[in-house]
N, C-alpha and C positions, 0 to 999 in steps of 0.2 A: 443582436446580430448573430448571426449562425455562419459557418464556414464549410459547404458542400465537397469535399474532396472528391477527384474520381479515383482516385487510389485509396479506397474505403480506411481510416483510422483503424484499430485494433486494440481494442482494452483487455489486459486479461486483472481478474480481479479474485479474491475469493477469500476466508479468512486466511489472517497468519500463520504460518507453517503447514499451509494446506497444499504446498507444490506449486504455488504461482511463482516463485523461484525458478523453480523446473522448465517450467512452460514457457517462460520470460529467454531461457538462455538455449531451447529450442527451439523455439519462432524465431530468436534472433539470429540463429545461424544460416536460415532459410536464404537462399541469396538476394528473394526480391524485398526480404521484410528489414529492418532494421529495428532495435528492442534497445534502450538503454540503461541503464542502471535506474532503478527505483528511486521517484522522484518528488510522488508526496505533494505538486501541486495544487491540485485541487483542495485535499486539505489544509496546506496552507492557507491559501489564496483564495479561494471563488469563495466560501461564505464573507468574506472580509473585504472586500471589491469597496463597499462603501467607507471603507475609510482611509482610501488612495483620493476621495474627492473624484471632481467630474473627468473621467480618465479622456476626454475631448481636450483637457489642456496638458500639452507637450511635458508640460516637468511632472502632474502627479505622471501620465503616463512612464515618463521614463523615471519614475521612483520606485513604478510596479516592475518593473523591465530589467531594474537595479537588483532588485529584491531576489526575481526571478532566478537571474543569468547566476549569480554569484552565489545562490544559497545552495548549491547542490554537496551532497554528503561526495559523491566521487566529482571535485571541480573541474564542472564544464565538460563531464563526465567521460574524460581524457579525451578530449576532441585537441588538435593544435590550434590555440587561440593567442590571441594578445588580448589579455586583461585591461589591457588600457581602451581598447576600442571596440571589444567582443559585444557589450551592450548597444553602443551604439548600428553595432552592425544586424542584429536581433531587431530592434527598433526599426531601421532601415528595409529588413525584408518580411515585416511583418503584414499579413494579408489585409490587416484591419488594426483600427488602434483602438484593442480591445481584449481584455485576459487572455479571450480564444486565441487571437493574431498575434500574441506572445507565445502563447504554448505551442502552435504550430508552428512559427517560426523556429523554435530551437529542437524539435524533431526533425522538420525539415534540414535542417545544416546538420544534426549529429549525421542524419541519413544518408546525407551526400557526402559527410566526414567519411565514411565508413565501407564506402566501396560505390558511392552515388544508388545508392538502392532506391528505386522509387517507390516505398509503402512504409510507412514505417505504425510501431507499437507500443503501447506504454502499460509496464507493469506495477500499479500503486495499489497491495491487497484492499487499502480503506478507499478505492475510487467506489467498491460497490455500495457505498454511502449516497454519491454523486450521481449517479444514473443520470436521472433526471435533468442534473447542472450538464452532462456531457452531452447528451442528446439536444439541450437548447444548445450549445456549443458547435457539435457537431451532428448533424441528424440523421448520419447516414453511417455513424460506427457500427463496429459488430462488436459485440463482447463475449470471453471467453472464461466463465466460470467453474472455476476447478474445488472440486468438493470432497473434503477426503474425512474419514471417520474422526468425528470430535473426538476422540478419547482419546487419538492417536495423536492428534493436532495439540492436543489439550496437553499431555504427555512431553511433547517435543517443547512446545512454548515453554514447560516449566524447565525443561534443563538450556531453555536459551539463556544469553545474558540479559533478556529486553522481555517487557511484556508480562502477564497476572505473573503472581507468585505460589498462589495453591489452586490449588483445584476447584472448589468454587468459582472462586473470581474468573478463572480462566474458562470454565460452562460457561458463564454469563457472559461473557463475549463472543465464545462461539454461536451461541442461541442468537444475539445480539445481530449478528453479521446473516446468519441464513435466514432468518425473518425479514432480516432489509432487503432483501432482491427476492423474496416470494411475490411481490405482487407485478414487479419488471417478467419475473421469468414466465409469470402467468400472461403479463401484456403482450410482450415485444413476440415476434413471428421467427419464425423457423429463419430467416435470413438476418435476422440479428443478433440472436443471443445461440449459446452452444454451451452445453455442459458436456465436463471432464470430471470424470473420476478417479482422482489418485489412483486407486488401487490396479484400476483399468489402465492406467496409463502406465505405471512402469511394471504390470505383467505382460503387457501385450503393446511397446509403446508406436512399434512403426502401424499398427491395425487403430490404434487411436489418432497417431500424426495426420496419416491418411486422411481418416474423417474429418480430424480438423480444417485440413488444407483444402478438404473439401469445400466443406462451410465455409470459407475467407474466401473460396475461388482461383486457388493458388496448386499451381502442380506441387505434389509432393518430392523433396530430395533428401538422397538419404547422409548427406550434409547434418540436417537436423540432428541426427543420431551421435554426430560428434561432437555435440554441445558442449563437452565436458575440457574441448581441446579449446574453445574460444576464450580470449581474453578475459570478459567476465566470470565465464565460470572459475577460471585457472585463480583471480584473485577471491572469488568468493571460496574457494578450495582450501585454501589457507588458513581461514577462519575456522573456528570452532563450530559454531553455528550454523557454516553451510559447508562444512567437510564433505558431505557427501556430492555437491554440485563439480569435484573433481574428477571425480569419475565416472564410467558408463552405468548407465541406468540401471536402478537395480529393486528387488521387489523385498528388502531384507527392513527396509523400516515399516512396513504393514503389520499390524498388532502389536508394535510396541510398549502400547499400555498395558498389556498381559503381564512384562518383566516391569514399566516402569511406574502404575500406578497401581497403591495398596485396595483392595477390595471395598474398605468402606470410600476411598476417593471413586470407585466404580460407580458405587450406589449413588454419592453423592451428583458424580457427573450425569447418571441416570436419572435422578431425582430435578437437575435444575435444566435439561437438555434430550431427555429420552424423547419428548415426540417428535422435535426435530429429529433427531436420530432418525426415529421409524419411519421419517417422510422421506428422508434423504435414503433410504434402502437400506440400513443399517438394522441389526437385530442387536436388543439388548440383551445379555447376560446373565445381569445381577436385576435383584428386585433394587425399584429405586427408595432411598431413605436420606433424606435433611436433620443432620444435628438441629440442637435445641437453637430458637434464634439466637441467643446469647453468642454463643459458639461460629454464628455466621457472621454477627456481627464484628467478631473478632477476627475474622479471616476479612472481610471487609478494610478493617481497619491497619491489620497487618501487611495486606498486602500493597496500600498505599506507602506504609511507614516503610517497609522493605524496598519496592520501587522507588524510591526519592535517597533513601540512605546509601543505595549501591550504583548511581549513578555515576559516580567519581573513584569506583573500586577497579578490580580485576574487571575486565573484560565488559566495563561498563560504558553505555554511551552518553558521556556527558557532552560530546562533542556535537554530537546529534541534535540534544535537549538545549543546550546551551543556544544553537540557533535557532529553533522555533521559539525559546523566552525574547530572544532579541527582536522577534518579530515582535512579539506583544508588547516589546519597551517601543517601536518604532510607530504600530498603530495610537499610543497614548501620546506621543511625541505629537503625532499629526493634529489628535485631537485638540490639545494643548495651542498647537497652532493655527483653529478652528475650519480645518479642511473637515471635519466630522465632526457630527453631536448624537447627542441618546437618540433626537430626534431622527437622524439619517439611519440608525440602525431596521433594515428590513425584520417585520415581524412574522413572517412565514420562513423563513430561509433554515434551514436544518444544518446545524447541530446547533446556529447559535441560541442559548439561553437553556440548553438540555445538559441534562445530568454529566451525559457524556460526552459532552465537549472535548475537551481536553483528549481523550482518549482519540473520536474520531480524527482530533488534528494531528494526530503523530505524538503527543509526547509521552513519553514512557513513564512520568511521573506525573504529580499534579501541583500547581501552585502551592498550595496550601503544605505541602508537606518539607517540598524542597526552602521553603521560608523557615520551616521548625527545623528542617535540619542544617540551615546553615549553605546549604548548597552553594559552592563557587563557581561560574561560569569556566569552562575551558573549552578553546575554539580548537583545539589542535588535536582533536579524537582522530583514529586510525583504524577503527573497525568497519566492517563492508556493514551497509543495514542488512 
């Protein structure tokens, strides 16, 4: 089932710390669009559809509905709700009773929460995984992919709390991320897809908005420009991690990796992500060079044992990871109770049974590691994702 909106959806997607932040909290200030906090459905959710059972009967559906309304990192993404009845009312105006008729449902009310804006947008950097599940979904989205130099991204990711820990790890996700929408951005047509270039974006950001607003079909207001005064920004300002979404636009984090990554992390990044680079318009620096594999597979391995051990530290989000495991405890639950089997698992559906599962679902660590380290669940995290 697919869901034709005449108020076209709005995806902006692109890797992590690439500005989809940015983009998110200046679309959202736009008066007719609405943008809410980063939400991560789809990788929850759509590869995993088969083991809610046949979503045609009333309880799995309102299990999915369950799952949906209440798992959000900002709850119910400060809309004013009652918790006791907020799902059934999602339920109730949902267009179809079907993942999609869940997810537009609860865009549609943040939307109308928020000043009744008729358009609304969703910012989840790993939807660019989803293309394909979005466009069966919805087939008349536009999406809005923001591309800013992997070194730079690469850079920032390593001084986040979330996400790779060296420089290796963190190329092979970048690389990872622009290879999955090369063959979207080669398909889809000038009225659905748009590329944004950090750098382009906050040297020259109202001559970018413009374009944008173009491509979506939306007059441009210079509202946008004060993204930094809107609610989201102001809490994402707070944080460490998105300190700079508190203020006006500025062009001071472009080549960061100059002051924050050491010259052989250049080469390295060069070596695992240079032609990406050079497709993306990028010129590389340094000649590229890979340590011995020994050497990689110890950054491999480190960087899992480091993301699982610092999940419950400073500035970690165990709060985050804690509800995507619960997820997993709830799909075995189901199974357990024979609403799924091996056999209901779809064998084409991407990321399940891929390396990088786990990564594309949001979690910042991997099973395997938070078991060796003991990892305790804790639902009461306080960090913006």
């Amino acid at each position: 089932m697919s869901i034709v909106l005449q108020e076209r959806p709005i995806i902006m997607i692109g890797p992590e710390r690439s500005g989809t932040t940015l983009v998110m909290a200046m679309l959202g200030n736009h008066p007719r669009i609405a943008v809410p906090e980063v939400v991560w459905y789809y990788s929850r959710f759509r590869p995993y559809l088969h083991t809610y059972g046949d979503l045609s009967n009333k309880e799995n559906f309102y299990t999915l509905a369950t799952e949906m309304v209440h798992g959000l990192k900002t709850p119910y993404w400060g809309m004013n709700v009652n918790p006791r009845t907020i799902v059934d009312e999602i339920v109730e105006s949902a267009r179809e009773q079907s993942f999609a008729g869940l997810y537009c449902a609860m865009f549609e009310r943040y939307a109308k929460e928020v000043g009744d804006k008729p358009r609304w947008g969703e910012k989840t950097p790993y939807n660019l995984f989803f293309i394909g599940s979005i466009l069966e979904d919805f087939p008349n989205a536009q999406f809005v992919y923001i591309t800013r130099d992997g070194r730079d991204a690469s850079a920032d990711y390593l001084e986040s709390s979330f996400g790779p820990t060296n420089i290796y790890s963190a190329a092979k996700v970048w690389k990872l991320c622009m290879n999955a929408v090369k063959p979207w951005r080669e398909k889809l047509n000038k009225d659905q897809w748009f590329d944004i270039k950090y750098e382009e974006l906050v040297r020259e950001p109202e001559k970018v908005l413009r374009a944008t607003c173009e491509f979506l079909g939306e007059e441009y207001d210079p509202l946008m420009m004060d993204f930094h005064k809107s609610d989201i920004a102001v809490a994402r300002g707070k944080t460490r991690d998105h300190k700079p979404l508190g203020s006006p636009v500025s062009d001071k984090y472009v080549g960061i990796y100059k002051d924050l990554l050491s010259q052989r992390d250049q080469r390295i990044f060069a070596a695992v992500a240079g032609k990406e680079m050079q497709e993306a318009g990028y010129e590389l620096d340094v000649q590229p060079e890979l340590p011995e594999k020994e050497i990689l597979n110890k950054y491999d391995e480190w960087d899992c044992r480091v993301r699982a051990a610092t999940l419950d530290g400073y500035e970690g989000h165990i709060g985050y990871e804690s509800y995507n495991d619960w997820l997993i405890d709830q799909r075995a639950e189901r199974k357990k109770k024979g609403l799924w089997s091996d056999e209901n698992v779809p064998s084409n559906v991407y990321p399940l049974g891929a390396p990088e599962e786990e990564l594309i679902m949001g979690q910042r660590a991997w099973t395997k590691w938070k078991k060796h380290f003991s990892i305790k669940r804790e639902y009461n995290g306080k960090l913006a994702l």
